[in-house]
C-alpha positions in Angstrom: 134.4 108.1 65.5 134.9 111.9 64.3 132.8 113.2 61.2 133.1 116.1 59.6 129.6 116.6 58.6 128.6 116.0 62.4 131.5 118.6 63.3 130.7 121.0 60.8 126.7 121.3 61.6 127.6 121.4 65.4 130.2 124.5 64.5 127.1 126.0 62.5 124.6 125.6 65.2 126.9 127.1 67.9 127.5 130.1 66.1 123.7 130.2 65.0 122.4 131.2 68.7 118.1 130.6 67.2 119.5 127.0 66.5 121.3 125.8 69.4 117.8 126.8 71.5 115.6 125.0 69.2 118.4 121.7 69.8 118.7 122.7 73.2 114.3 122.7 73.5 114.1 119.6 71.2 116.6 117.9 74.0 114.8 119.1 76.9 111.5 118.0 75.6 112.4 114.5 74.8 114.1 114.5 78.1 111.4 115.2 79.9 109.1 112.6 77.9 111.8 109.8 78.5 111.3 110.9 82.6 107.0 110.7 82.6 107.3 107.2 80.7 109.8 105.7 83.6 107.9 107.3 86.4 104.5 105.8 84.8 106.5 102.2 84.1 107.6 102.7 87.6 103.7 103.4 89.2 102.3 100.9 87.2 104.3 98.2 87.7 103.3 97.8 91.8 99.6 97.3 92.7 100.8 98.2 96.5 103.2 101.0 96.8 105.9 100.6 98.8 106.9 103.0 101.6 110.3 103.7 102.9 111.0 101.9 106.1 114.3 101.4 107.9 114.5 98.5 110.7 116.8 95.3 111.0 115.2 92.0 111.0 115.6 88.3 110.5 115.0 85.9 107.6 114.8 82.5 108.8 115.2 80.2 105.4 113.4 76.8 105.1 115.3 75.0 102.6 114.5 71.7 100.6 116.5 69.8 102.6 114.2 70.5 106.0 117.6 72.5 107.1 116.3 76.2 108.3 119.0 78.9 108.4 118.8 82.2 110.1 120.3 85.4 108.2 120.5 89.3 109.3 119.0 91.8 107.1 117.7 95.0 106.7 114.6 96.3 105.3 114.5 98.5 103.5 110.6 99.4 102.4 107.3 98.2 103.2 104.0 97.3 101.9 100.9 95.0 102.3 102.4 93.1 99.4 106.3 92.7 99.9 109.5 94.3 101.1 113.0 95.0 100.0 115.9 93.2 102.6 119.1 94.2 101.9 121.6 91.3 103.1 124.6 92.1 104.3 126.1 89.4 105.5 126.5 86.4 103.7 124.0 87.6 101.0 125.8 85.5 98.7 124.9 82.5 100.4 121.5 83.2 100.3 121.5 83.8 96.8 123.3 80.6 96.3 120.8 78.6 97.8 117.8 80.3 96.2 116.4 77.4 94.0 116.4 75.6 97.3 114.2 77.8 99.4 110.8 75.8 100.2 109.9 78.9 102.5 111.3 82.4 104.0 110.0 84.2 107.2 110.7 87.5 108.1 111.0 88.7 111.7 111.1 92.5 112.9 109.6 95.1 114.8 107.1 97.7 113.7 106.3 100.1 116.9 106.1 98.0 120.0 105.3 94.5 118.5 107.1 91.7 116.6 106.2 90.9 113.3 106.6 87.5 111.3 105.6 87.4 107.6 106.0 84.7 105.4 107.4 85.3 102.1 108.3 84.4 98.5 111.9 85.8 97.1 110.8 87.2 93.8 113.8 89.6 93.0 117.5 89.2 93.6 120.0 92.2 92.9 124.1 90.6 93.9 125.4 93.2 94.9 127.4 94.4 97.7 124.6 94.4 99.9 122.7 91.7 98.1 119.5 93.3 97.8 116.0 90.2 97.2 112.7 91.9 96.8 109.9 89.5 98.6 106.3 89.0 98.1 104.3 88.2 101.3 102.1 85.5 100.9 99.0 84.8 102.6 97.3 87.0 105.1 99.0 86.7 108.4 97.9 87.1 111.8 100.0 90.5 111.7 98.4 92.1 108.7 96.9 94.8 111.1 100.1 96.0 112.5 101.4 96.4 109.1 98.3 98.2 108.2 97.8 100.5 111.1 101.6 101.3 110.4 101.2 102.0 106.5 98.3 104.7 106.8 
């Protein structure tokens, strides 16, 4: 909606040079605060941070029904605590069937060995990939590999 008063003051500041800095400053500033807050939210919010890792795998689904299917992903980061898979194939299945999950395993390599992890689908983002975010649960037998290859 155009207002004159808002038109008016901008016309006014442009032509004042000392008061489009001072809007210009005031702008930057709260910028800048908005930015820390987000990257604080953003810390804060993961006990584990993740680190970026690239590699395919497989998510083998046990549902509800005792029926276990077998879905490509990739991952996309890594931690002690959970992952990010990025489906793309049929990632609208699997987001269909979510309330049905009784457990999920994923499968992939890290170095030269295979690692299986059992996780808990915490987070689900349908888009196109469908991203889930999963929390590993329990300590598995590979929790070393994982380790060695987050330091």
């Amino acid at each position: 909606m155009y207002s004159y008063r808002t038109s008016k003051r901008m016309h006014v500041a442009v032509k004042d040079g000392a008061a489009l800095r001072e809007i210009l400053d005031r702008l930057e500033l709260a910028l800048e605060r908005d930015a820390s807050v987000e990257t604080a939210d953003f810390q804060e919010r993961r006990s584990v941070p993740r680190k970026p890792f690239v590699a395919p795998g497989l998510v083998q689904v046990l549902k509800a029904s005792g029926e276990i299917m077998a879905f490509p992903v990739e991952i996309r980061n890594i931690s002690l605590k959970g992952m990010l898979l990025e489906f793309a194939d049929k990632g609208h299945v699997f987001a269909g069937m979510l309330k049905q999950i009784e457990g999920l395993s994923v499968t992939f390599m890290i170095e030269a060995s295979v690692v299986t992890l059992e996780c808990l689908p915490r987070r689900i983002v349908l888009d196109d990939p469908v991203e889930v975010g999963v929390e590993v649960s329990g300590d598995g037998e590979n929790f070393p590999d994982i380790q060695r290859f987050l330091m």
